[in-house]
C-alpha positions as CSV (number, residue, x, y, z in Angstrom):
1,X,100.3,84.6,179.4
2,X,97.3,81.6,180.3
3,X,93.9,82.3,180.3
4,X,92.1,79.0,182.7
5,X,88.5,78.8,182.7
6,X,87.1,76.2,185.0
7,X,83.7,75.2,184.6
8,X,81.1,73.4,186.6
9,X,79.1,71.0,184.3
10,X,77.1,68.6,186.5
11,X,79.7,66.5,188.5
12,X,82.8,67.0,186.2
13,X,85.0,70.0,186.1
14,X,86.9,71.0,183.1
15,X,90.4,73.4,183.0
16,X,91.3,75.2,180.1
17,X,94.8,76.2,179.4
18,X,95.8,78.4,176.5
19,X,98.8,80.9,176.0
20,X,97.0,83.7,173.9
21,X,98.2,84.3,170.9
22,X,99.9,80.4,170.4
23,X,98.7,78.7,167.0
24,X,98.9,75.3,168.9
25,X,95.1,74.0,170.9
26,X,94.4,74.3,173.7
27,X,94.8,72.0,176.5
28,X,91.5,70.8,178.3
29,X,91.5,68.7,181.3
30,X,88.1,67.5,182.2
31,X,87.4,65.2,185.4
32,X,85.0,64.1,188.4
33,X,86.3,65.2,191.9
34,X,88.2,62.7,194.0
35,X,88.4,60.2,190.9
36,X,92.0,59.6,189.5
37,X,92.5,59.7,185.8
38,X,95.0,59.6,183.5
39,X,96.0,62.6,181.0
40,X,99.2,63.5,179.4
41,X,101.6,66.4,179.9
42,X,101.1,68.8,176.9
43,X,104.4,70.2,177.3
44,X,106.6,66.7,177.1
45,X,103.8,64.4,176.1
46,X,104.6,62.1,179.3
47,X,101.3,60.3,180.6
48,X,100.2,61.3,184.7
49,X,97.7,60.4,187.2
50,X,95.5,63.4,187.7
51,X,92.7,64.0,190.6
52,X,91.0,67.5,191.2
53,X,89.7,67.6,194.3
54,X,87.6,70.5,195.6
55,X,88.5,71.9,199.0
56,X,86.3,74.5,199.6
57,X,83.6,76.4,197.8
58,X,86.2,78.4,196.0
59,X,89.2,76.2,196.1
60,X,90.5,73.6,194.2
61,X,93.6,71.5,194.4
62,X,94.5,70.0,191.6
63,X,97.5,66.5,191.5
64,X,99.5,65.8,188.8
65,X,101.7,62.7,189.4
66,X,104.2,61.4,186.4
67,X,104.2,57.9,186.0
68,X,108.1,57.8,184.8
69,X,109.8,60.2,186.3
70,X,108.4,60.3,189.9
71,X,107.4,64.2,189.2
72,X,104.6,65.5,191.4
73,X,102.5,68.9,191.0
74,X,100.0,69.9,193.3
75,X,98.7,73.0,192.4
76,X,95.8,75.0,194.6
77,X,93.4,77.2,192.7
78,X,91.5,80.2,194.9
79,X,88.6,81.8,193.0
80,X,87.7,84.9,194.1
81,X,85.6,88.0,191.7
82,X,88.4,89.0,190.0
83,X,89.9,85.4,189.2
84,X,92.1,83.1,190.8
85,X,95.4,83.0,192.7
86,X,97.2,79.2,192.1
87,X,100.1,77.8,194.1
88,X,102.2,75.4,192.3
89,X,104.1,72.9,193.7
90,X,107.0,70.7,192.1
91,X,108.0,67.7,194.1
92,X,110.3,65.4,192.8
93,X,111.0,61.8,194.3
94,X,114.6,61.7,196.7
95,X,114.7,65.6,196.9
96,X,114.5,67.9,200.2
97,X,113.4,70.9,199.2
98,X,110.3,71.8,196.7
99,X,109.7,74.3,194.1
100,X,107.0,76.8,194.6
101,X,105.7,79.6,192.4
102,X,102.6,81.7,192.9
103,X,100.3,83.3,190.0
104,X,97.9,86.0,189.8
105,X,95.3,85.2,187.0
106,X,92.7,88.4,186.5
107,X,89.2,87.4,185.1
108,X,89.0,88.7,181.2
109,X,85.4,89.5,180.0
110,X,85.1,88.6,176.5
């Protein structure tokens, strides 16, 4: 299971990834809209280019682009009352066909 919270601080936005119950931190992704940065992968420790870009007044798309293996992730985050649906999309260089997977996250009060 992940709990995300996104949250609007001034200009930046920040993601917060956890799997509830894990010992390990969890991993926060902060950044301004439309700027690239650079962050690494929690899961392999292999450094990206990231940009968040908001689409709409509930959406964001969020681009995750590996710098060594030519991996990209483009994921699309809709925000609705009772918390978000994300697409995920896995792109890798000199392949036809993508990988796609679609979550359900429900808004915990805690």
């Amino acid at each position: 299971m992940t709990t995300v919270t996104a949250e609007a601080d001034s200009d930046s936005i920040s993601i917060t990834t956890m799997a509830l119950g894990a010992e390990q931190e969890a991993n926060v992704v902060t950044f301004t809209p439309g700027e690239e940065t650079e962050v690494t992968n929690p899961l392999n420790g292999e450094a990206m280019k990231f940009l968040g870009t908001v689409v709409g007044p509930s959406i964001l798309q969020t681009k995750s682009k590996s710098t060594s293996s030519n991996t990209t992730e483009i994921k699309t985050w809709q925000f609705n009352p009772f918390g978000a649906a994300v697409t995920t999309q896995l792109i890798k260089k000199d392949q036809f066909l993508i990988v796609m997977s679609h979550q359900n996250m429900v808004r915990v009060k805690e």
